[in-house]
Backbone as JSON Lines, residues from 0, in Angstrom:
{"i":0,"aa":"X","n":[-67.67,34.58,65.79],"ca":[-66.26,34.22,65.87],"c":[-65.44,35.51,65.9]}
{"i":1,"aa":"X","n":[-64.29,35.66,66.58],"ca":[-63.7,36.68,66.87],"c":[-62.87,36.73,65.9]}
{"i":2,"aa":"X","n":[-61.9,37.75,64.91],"ca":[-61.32,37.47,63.95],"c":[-59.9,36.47,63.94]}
{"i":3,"aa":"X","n":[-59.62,36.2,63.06],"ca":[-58.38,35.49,63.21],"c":[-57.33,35.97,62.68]}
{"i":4,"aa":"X","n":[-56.51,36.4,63.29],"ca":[-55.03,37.06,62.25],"c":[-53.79,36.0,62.2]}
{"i":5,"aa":"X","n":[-53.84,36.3,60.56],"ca":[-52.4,35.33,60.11],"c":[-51.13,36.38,60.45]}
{"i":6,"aa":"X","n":[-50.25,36.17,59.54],"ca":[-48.68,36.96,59.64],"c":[-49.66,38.06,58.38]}
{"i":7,"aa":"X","n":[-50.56,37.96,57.24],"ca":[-50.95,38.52,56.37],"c":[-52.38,38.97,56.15]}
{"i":8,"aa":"X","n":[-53.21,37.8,56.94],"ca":[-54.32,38.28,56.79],"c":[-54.98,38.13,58.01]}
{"i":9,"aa":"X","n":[-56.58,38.65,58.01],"ca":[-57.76,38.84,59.18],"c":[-58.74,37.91,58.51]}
{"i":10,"aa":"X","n":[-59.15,36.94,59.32],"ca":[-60.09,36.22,59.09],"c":[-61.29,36.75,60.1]}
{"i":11,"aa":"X","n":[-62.31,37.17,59.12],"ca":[-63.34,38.43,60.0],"c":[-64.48,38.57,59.23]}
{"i":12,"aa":"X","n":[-65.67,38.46,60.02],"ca":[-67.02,38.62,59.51],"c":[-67.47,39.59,57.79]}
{"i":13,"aa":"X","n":[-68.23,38.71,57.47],"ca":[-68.48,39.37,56.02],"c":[-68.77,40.68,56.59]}
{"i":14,"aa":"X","n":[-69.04,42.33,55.23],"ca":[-69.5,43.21,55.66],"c":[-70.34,44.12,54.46]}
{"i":15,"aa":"X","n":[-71.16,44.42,54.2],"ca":[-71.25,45.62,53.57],"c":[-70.39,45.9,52.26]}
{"i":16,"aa":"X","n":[-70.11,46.87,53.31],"ca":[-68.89,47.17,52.68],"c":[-67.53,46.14,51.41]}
{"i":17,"aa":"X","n":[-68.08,45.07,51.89],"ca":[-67.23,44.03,50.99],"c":[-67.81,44.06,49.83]}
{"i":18,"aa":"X","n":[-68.87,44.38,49.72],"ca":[-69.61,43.83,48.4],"c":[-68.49,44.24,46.8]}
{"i":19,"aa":"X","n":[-68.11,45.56,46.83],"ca":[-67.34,45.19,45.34],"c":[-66.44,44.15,45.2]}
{"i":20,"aa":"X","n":[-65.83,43.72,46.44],"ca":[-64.7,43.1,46.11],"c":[-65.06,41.54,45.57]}
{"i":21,"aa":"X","n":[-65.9,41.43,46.75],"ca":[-66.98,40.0,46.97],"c":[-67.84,39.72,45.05]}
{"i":22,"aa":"X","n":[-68.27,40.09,44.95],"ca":[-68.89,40.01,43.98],"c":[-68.08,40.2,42.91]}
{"i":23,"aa":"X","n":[-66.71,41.33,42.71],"ca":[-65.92,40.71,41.46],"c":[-65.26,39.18,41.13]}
{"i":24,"aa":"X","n":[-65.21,38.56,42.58],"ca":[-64.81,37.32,42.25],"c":[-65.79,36.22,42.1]}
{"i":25,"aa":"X","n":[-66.69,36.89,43.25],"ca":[-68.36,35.75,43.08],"c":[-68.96,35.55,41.96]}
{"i":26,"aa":"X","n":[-68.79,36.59,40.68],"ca":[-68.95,36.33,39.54],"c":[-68.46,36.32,38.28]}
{"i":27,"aa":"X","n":[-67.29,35.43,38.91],"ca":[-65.88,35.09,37.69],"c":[-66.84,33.8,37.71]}
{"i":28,"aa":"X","n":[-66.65,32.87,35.95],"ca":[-67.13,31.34,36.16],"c":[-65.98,30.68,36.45]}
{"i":29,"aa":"X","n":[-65.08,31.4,36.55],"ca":[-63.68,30.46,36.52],"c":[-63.29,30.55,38.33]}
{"i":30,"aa":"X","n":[-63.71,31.07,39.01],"ca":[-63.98,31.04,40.12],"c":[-64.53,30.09,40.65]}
{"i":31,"aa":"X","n":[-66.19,29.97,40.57],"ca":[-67.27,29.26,40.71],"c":[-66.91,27.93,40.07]}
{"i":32,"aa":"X","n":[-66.36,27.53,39.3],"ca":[-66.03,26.39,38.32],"c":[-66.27,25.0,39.65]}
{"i":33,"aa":"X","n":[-65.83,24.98,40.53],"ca":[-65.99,24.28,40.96],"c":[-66.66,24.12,42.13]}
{"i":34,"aa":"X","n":[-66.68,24.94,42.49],"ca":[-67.45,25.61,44.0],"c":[-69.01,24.67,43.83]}
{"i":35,"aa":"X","n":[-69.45,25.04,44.95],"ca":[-70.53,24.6,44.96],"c":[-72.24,25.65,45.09]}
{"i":36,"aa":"X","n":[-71.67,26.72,44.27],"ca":[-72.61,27.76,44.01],"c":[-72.13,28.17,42.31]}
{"i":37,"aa":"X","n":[-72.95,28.66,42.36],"ca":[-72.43,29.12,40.55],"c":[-72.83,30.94,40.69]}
{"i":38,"aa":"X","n":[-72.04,31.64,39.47],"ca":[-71.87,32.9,39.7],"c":[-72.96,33.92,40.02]}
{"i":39,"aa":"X","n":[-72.85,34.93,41.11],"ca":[-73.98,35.8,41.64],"c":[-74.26,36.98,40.86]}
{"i":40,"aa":"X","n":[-75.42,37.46,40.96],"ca":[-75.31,38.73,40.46],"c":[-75.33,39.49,41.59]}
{"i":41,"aa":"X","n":[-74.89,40.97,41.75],"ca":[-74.79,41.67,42.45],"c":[-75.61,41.62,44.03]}
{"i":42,"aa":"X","n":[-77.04,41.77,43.14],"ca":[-78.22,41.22,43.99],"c":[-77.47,39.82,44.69]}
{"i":43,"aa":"X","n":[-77.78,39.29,44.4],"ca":[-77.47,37.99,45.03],"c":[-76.44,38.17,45.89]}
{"i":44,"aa":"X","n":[-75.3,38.62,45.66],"ca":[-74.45,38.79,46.33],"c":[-74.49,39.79,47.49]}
{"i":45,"aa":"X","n":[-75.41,40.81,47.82],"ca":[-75.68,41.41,48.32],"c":[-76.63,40.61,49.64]}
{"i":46,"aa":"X","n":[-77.46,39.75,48.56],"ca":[-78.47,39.37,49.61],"c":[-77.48,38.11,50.48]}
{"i":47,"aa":"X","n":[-76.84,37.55,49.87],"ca":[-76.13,36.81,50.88],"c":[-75.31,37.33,52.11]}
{"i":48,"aa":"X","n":[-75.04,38.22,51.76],"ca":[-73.64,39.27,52.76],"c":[-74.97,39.16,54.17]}
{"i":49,"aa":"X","n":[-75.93,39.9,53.35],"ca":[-76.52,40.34,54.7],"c":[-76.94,39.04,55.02]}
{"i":50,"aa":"X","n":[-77.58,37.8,54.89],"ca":[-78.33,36.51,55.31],"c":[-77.14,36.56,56.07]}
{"i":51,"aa":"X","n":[-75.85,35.86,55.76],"ca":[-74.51,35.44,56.18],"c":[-74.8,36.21,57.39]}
{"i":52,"aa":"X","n":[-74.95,38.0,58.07],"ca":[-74.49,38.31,59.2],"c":[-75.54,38.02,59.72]}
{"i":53,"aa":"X","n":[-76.73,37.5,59.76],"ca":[-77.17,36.93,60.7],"c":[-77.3,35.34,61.86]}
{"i":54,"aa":"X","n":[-75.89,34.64,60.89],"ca":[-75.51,33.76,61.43],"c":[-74.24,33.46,62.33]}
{"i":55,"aa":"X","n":[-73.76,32.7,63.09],"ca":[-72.63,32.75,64.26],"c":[-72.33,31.34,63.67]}
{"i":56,"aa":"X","n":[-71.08,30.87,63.85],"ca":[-70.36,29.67,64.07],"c":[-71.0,28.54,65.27]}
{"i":57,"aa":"X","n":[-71.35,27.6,64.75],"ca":[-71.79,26.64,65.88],"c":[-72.86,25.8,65.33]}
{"i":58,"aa":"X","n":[-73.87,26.0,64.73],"ca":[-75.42,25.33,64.53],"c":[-74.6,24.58,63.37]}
{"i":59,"aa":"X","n":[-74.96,23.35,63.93],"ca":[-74.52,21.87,63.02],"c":[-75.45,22.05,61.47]}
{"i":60,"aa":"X","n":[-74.91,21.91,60.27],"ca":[-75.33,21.7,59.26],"c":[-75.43,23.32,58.82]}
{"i":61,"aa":"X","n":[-74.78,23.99,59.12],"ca":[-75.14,25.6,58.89],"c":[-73.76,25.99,57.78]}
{"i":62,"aa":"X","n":[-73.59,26.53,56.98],"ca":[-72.12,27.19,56.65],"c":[-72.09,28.46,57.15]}
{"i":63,"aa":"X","n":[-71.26,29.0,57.38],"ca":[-71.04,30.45,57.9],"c":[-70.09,30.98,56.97]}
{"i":64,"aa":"X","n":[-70.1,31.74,56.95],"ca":[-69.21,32.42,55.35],"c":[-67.81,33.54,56.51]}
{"i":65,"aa":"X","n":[-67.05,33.45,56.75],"ca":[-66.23,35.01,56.76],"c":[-65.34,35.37,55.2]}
{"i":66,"aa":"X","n":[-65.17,36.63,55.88],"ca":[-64.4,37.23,54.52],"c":[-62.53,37.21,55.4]}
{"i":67,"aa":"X","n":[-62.11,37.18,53.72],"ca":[-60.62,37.04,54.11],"c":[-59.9,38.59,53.5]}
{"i":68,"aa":"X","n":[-59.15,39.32,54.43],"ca":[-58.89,40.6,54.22],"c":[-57.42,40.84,54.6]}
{"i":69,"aa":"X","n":[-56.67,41.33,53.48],"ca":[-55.27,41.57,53.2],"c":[-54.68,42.62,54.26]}
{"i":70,"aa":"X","n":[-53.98,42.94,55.78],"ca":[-54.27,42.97,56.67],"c":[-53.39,44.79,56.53]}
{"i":71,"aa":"X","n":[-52.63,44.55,55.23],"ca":[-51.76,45.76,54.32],"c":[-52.86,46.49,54.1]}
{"i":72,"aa":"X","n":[-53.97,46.36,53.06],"ca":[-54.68,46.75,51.94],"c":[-55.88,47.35,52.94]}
{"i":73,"aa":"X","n":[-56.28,46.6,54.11],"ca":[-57.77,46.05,54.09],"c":[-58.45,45.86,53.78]}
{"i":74,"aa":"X","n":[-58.34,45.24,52.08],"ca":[-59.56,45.45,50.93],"c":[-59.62,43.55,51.55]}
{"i":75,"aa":"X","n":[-61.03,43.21,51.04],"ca":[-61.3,41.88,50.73],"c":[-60.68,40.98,49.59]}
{"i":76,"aa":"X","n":[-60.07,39.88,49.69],"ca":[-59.04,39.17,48.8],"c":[-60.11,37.86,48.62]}
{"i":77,"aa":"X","n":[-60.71,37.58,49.4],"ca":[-61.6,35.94,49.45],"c":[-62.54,36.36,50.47]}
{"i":78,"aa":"X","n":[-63.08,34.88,50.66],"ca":[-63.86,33.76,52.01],"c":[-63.56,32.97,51.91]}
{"i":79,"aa":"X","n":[-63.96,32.21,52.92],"ca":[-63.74,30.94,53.68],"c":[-65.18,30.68,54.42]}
{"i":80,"aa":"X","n":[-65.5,29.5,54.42],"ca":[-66.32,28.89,55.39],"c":[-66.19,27.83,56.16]}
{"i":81,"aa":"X","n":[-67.53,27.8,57.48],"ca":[-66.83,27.25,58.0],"c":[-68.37,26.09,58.29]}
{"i":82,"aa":"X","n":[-68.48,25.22,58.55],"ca":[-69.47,24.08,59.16],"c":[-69.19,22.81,59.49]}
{"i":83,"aa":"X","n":[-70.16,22.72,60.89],"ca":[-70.39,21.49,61.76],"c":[-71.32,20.46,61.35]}
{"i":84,"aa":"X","n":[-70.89,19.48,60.53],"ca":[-71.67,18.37,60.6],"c":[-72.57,18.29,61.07]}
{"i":85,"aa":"X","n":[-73.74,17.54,60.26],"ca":[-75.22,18.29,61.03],"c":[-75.44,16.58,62.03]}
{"i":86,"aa":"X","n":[-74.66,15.7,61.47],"ca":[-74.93,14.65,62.64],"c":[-73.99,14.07,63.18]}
{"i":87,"aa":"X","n":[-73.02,15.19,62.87],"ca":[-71.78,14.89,64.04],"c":[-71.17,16.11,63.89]}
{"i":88,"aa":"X","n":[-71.36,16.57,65.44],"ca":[-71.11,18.21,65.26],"c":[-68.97,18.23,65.61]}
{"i":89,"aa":"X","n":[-68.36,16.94,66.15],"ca":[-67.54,17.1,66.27],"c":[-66.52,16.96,64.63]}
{"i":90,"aa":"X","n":[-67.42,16.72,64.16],"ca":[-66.99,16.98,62.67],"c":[-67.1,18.17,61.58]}
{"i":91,"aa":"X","n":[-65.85,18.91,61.55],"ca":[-66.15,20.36,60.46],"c":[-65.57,20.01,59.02]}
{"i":92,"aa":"X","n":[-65.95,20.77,58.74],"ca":[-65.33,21.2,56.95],"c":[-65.28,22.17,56.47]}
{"i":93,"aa":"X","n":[-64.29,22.6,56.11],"ca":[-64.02,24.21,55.24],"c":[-64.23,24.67,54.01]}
{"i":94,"aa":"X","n":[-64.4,26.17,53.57],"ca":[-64.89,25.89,52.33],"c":[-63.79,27.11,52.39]}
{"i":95,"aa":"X","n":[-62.97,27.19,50.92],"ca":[-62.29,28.69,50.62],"c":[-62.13,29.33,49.22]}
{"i":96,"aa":"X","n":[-62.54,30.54,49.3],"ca":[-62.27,30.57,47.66],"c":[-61.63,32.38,47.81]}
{"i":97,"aa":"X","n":[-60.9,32.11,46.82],"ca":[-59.82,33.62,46.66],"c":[-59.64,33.83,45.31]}
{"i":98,"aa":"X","n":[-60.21,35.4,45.31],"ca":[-59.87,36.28,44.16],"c":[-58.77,35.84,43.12]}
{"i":99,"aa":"X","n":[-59.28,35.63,41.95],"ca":[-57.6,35.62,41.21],"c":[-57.09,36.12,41.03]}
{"i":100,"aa":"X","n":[-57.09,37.49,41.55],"ca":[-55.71,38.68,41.68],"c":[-55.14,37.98,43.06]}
{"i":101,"aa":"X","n":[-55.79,37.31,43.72],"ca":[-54.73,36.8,44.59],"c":[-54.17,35.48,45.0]}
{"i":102,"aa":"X","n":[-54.28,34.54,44.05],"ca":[-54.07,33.43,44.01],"c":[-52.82,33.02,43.75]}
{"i":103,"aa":"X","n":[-52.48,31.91,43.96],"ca":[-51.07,31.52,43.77],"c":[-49.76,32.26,44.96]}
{"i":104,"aa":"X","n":[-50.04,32.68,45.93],"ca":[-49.56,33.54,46.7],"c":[-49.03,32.98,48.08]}
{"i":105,"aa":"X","n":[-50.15,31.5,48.31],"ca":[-49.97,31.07,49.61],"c":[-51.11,31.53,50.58]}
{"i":106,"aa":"X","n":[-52.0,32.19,50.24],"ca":[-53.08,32.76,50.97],"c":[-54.35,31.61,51.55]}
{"i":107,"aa":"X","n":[-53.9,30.58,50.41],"ca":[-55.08,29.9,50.91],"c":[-54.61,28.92,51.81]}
{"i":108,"aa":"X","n":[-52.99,28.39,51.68],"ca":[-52.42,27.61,52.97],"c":[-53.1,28.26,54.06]}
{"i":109,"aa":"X","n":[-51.91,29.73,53.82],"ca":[-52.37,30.5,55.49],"c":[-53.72,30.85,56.18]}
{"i":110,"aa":"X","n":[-54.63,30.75,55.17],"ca":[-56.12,31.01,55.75],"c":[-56.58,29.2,56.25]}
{"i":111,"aa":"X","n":[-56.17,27.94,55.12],"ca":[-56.57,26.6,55.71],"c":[-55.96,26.32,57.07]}
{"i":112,"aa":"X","n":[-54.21,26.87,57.72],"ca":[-53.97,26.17,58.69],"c":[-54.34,27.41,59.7]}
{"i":113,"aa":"X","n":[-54.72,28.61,59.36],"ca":[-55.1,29.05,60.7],"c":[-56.96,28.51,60.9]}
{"i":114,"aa":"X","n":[-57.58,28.51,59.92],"ca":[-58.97,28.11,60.27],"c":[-58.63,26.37,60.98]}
{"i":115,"aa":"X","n":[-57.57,25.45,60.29],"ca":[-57.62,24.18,61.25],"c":[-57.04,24.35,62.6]}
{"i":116,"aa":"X","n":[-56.38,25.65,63.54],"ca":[-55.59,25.79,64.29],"c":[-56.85,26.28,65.02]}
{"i":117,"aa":"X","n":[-57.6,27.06,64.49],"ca":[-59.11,27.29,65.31],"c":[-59.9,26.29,65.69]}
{"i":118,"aa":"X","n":[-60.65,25.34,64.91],"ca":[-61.35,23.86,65.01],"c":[-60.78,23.4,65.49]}
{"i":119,"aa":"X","n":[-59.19,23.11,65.53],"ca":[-58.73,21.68,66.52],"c":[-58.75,22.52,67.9]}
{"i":120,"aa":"X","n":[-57.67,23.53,67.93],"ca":[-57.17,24.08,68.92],"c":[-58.1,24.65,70.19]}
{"i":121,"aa":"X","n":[-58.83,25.76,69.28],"ca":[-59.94,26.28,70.07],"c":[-61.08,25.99,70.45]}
{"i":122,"aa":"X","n":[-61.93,25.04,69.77],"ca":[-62.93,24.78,69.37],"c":[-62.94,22.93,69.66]}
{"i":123,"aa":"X","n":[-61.81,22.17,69.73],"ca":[-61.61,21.05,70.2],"c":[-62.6,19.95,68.63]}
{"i":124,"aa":"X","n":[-62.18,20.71,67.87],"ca":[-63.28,19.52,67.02],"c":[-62.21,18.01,66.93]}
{"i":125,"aa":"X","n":[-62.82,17.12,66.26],"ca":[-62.22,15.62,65.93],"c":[-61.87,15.82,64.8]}
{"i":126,"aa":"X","n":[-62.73,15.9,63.84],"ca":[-62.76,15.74,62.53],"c":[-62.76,16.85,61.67]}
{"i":127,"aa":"X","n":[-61.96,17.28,60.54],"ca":[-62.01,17.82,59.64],"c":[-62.22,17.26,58.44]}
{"i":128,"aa":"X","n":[-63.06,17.06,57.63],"ca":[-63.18,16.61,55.93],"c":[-63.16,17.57,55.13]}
{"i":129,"aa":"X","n":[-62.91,17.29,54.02],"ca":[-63.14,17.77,52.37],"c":[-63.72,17.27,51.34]}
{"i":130,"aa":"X","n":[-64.46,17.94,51.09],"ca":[-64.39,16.63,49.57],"c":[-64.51,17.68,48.41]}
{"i":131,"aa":"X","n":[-63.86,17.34,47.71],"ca":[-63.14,18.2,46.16],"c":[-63.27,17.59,44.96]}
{"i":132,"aa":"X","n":[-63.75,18.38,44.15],"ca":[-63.45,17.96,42.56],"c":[-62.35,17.22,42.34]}
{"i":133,"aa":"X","n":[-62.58,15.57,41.78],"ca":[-61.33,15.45,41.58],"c":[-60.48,15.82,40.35]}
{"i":134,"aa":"X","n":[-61.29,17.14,39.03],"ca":[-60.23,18.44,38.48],"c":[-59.54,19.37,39.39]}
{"i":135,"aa":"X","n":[-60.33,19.12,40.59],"ca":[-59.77,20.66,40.98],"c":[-58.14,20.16,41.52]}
{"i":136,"aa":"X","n":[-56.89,20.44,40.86],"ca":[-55.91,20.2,41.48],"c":[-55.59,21.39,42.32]}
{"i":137,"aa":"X","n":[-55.74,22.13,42.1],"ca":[-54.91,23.36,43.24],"c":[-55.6,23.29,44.76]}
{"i":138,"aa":"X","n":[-56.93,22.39,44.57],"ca":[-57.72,22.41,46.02],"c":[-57.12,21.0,46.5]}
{"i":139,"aa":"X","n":[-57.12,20.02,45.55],"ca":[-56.03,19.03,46.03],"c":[-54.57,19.09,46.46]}
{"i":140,"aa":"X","n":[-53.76,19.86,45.93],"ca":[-52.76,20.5,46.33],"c":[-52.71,20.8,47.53]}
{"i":141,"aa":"X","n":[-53.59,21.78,48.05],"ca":[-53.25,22.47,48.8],"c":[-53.67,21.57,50.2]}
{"i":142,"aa":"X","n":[-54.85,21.13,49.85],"ca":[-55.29,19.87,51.3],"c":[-53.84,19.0,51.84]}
{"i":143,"aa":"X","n":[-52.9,18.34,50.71],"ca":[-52.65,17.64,50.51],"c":[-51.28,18.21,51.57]}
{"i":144,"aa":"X","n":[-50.79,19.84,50.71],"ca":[-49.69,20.4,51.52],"c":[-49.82,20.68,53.09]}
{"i":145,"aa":"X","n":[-51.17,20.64,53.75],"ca":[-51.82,21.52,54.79],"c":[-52.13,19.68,55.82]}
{"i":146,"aa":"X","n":[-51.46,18.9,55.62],"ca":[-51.79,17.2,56.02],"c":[-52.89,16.03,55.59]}
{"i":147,"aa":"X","n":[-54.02,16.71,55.03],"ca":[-54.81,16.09,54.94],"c":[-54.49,14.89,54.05]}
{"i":148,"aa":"X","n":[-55.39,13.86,54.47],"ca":[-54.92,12.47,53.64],"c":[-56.19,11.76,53.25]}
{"i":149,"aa":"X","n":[-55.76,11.22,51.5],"ca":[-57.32,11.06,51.23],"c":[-58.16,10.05,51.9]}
{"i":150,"aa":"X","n":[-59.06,9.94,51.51],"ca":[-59.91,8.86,52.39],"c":[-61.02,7.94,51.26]}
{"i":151,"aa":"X","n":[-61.06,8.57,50.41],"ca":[-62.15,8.08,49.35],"c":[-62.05,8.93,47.99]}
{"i":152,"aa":"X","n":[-62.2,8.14,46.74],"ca":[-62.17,8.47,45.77],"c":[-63.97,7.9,45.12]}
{"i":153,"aa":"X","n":[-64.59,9.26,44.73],"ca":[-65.68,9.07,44.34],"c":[-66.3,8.81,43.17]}
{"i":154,"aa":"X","n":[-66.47,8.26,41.98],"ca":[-66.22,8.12,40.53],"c":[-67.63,8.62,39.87]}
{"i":155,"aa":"X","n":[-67.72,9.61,39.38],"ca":[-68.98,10.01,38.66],"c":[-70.09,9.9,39.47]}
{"i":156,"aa":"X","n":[-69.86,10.57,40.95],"ca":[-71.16,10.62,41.95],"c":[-71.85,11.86,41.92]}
{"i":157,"aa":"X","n":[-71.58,12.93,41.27],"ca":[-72.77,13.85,41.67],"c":[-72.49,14.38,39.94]}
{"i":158,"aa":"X","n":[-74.01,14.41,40.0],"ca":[-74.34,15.66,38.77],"c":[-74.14,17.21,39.02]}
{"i":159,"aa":"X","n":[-73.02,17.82,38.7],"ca":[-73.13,18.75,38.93],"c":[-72.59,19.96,38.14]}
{"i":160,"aa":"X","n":[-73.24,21.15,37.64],"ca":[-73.32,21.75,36.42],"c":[-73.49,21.4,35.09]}
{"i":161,"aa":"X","n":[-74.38,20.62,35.35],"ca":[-74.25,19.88,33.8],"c":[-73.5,18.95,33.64]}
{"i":162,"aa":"X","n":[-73.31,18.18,34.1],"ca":[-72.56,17.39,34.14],"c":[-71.9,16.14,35.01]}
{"i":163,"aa":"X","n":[-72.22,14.8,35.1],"ca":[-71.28,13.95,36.19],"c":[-69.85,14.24,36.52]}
{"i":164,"aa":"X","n":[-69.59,14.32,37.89],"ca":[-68.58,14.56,38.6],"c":[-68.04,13.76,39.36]}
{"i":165,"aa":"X","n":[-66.51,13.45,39.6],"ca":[-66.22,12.67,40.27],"c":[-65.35,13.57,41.82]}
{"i":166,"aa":"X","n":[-65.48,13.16,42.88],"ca":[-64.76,13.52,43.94],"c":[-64.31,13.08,44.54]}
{"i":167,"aa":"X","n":[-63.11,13.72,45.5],"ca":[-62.19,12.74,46.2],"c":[-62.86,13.18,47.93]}
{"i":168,"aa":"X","n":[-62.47,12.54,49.11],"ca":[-62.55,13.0,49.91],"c":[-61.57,12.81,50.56]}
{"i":169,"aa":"X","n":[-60.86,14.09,51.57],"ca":[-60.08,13.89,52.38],"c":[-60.18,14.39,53.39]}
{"i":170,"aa":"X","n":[-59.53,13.96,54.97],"ca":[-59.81,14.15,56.11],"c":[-58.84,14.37,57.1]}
{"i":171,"aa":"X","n":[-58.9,15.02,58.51],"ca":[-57.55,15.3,59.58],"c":[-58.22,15.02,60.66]}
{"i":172,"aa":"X","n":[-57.6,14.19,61.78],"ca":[-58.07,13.92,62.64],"c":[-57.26,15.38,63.67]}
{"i":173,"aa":"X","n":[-57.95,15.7,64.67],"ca":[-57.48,16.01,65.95],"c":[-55.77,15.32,66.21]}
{"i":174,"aa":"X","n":[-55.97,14.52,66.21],"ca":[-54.61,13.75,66.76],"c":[-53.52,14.0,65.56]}
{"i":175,"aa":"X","n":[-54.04,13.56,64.64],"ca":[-52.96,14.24,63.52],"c":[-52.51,15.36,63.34]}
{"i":176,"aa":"X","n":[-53.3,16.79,63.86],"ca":[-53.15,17.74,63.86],"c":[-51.83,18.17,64.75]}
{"i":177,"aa":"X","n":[-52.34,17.3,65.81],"ca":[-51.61,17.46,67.29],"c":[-50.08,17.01,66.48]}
{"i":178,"aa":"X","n":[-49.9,15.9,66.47],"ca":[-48.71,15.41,65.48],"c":[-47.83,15.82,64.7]}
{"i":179,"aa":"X","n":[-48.71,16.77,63.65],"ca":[-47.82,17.86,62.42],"c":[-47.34,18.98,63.41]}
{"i":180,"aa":"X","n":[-47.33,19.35,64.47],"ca":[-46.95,20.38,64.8],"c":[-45.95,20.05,65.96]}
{"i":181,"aa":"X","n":[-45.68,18.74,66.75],"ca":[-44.51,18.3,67.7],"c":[-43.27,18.04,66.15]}
């Protein structure tokens, strides 16, 4: 994928070089809290950077990781991911998580509607989903500010960290997309 520039940031292949930044947030638990990985150690984090560049955007059921980079700073602030439904490739879903030195800022709007301005726009997908903790309010929030509308409320369906979890799911069609923006 070629990078993507907001008014603030570059949406652009993990690197190397990211690793301090990557890994101070990859191993906050308050980070991870809800994510669907739990905190890395260095190693780990290392070994993912490099797995990650050997993958491209496209292979259904794959996540692809980019890094999100402050376009001022050029230091690494987050990621984002990105994947195609492994049995319906016209269906994606995003994944984003940002440093808490940089949270609360609006970073993760501007990284959700330029990654949905890529999938609908460029990329012609149908479907966008989510599905979120239903604690996590700031990931609900922000779906919620960015159009998405729920679709399902999940009640104590997955075990996860120790624990039963409940999730919501929400979704954007193509056409809706088209819509929020006339």
């Amino acid at each position: 994928m070629e990078p993507i520039i907001t008014p603030r940031l570059r949406i652009r292949s993990l690197e190397l070089p990211d690793l301090p930044e990557f890994f101070a947030y990859r191993s906050d638990p308050e980070v991870t809290k809800y994510q669907g990985f739990d905190v890395m150690t260095e190693e780990q984090a290392e070994g993912f950077i490099k797995v990650n560049a050997t993958k491209t955007f496209g292979k259904p059921g794959e996540w692809v990781q980019y890094g999100i980079e402050d376009r001022k700073t050029t230091k690494l602030i987050g990621d984002c991911a990105l994947k195609l439904d492994l049995n319906d490739p016209d269906t994606a879903e995003i994944g984003i998580t940002l440093s808490p030195l940089h949270q609360k800022k609006g970073y993760a709007k501007e990284v959700m509607l330029a990654l949905l301005a890529f999938l609908f726009d460029k990329k012609g997908i149908r479907r966008v989903t989510e599905t979120v903790d239903a604690e996590n309010t700031a990931s609900i929030n922000l779906l919620k500010s960015t159009g998405f509308r729920l679709e399902g409320h999940f009640i104590e369906n997955v075990f996860f960290k120790g624990k039963w979890g409940s999730e919501f799911q929400y979704a954007m069609l193509n056409r809706e997309w088209d819509a929020r923006k006339h």
